[in-house]
N, C-alpha and C positions, 0 to 999 in steps of 0.2 A: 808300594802296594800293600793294602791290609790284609790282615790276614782272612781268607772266609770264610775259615773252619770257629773263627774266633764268637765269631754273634752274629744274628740276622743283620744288621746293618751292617758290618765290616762284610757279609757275602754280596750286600746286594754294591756295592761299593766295587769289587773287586770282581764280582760277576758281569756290571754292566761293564767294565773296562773291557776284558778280557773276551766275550763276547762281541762286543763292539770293532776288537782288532780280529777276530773267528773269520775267516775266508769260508765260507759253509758250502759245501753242493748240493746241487736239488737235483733228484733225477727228472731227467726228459719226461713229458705226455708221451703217451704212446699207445696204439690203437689196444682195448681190454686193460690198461692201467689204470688203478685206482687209488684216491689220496686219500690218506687218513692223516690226523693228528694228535699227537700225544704231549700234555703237560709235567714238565719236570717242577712239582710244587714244590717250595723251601718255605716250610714255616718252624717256628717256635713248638718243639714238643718236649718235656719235663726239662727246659731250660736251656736246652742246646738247638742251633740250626738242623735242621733235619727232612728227609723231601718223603714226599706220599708214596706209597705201594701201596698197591689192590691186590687180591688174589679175585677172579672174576667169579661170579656168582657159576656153579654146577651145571649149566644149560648152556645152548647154544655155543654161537663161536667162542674156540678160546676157553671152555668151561672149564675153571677150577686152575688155570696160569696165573702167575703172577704177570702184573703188568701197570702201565700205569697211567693215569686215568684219561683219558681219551678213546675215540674212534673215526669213522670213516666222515670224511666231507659230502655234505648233502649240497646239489645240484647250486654251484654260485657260487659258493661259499668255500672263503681261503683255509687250509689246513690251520692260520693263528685260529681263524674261529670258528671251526670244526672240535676245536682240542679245548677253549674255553669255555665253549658251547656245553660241550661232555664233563668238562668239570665240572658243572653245574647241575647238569642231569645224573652224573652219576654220584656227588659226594653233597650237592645242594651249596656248593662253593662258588661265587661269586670272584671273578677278579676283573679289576679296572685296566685303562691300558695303561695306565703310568706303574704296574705291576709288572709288565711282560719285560724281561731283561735281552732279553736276544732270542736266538732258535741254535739250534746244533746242524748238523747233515741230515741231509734225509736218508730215510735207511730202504734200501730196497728189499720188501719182505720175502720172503718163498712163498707167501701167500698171496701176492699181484698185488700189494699195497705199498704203494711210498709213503711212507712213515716218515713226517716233521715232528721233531722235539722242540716243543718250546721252552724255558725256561720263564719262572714267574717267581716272585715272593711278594703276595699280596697283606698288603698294611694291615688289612682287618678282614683273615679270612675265615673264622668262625671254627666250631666245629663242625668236623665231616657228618653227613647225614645219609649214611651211605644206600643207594634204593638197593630193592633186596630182587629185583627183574635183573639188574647188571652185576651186582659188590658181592662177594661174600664176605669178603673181611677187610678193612683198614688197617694198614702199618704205618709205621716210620722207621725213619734211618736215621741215622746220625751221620752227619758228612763227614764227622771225623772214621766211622766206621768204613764208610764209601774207600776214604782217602787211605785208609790201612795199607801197608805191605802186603797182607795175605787174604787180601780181599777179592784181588783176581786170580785164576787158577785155570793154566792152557792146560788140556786134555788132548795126549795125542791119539790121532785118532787113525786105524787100520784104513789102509790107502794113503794114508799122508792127511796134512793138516792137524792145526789143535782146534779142540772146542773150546771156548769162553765160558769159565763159571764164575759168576759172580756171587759168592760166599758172603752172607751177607748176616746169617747166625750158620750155627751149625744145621740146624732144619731148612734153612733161607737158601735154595741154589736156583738162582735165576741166570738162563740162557738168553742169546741173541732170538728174539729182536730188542727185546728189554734192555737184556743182562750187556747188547753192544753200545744201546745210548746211553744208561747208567757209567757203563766205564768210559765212553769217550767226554762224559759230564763231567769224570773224576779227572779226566786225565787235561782237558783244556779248562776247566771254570774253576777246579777245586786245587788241581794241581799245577796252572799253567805252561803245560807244557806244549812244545812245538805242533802246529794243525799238521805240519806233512808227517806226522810220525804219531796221529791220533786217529785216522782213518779206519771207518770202520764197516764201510758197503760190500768186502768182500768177506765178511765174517761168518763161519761156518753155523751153522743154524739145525739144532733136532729136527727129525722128519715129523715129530707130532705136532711143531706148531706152525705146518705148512697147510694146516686148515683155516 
């Protein structure tokens, strides 16, 4: 197996494996349930593999979260292209399907939304274009940052349970619903490790982003 932290093409190599063996769950339809989808992008950024973060534009749902790029499935239409859909409306990112590498779990939100992660590494995906109605700002990651030791951080929390922080600079602290596919991305596609010990539908989530 190559390495994926090594180059876009050794991730997309060891992403589509690794994916391909992913046992994934989708939560059930269920009356008031709704589907959204979100793209886990890998592109090339000053030289290294690296995946897209948003902070979302100041307004409406979600204003001024980190997150990443996708939303809600309009009436027909599958969470893959609800989340491809949205990466194009929100970054003006284009991807093919011979781009989409697998999907992760779906995350069940506290906001009524089942959340698919896709993964993609699209061959020529431009630069972001980011619309200034949904984006306020474009980042990148570096996988090898993702993959760090001290990149996840359980916070325990009064009553029991830890929170999930995804450390990602020292100003970067991204929560579940994000901060849970981000790390189960690190922990199956980047880190292969075991799906029954990467499960992430019961992960404790802030009350602010149950809006």
């Amino acid at each position: 197996m190559t390495d994926p932290l090594a180059s876009l093409p050794s991730f997309r190599e060891a992403a589509a494996a690794r994916l391909g063996a992913f046992p994934h769950t989708t939560v059930p339809d269920s009356p008031g349930s709704r589907r959204a989808g979100v793209v886990l992008c890998v592109v090339e950024h000053e030289d290294v593999p690296s995946v897209i973060l948003i902070r979302r534009a100041y307004r409406g749902r979600n204003a001024g979260q980190w997150g990443l790029p996708g939303g809600r499935a309009d009436e027909g239409e599958t969470p893959e292209q609800a989340a491809l859909r949205e990466l194009h409306e929100e970054l003006g990112m284009r991807v093919e399907p011979a781009d989409v590498l697998g999907r992760l779990d779906d995350f069940p939100a506290a906001s009524g939304f089942s959340i698919t992660p896709i993964v993609v590494a699209p061959s020529n995906p431009g630069t972001p274009r980011p619309s200034p109605d949904e984006v306020h700002s474009v980042h990148h990651v570096s996988l090898s940052r993702l993959a760090a030791d001290d990149t996840p951080r359980w916070v325990p929390q009064i009553g029991g349970g830890r929170l999930l922080q995804m450390r990602l600079r020292p100003d970067w602290v991204v929560h579940a619903p994000t901060g849970a596919m981000l790390w189960q991305f690190r922990e199956v596609v980047l880190l292969g490790r075991d799906a029954g010990q990467a499960r992430v539908a019961g992960f404790l989530q802030p009350d602010w982003t149950r809006t």
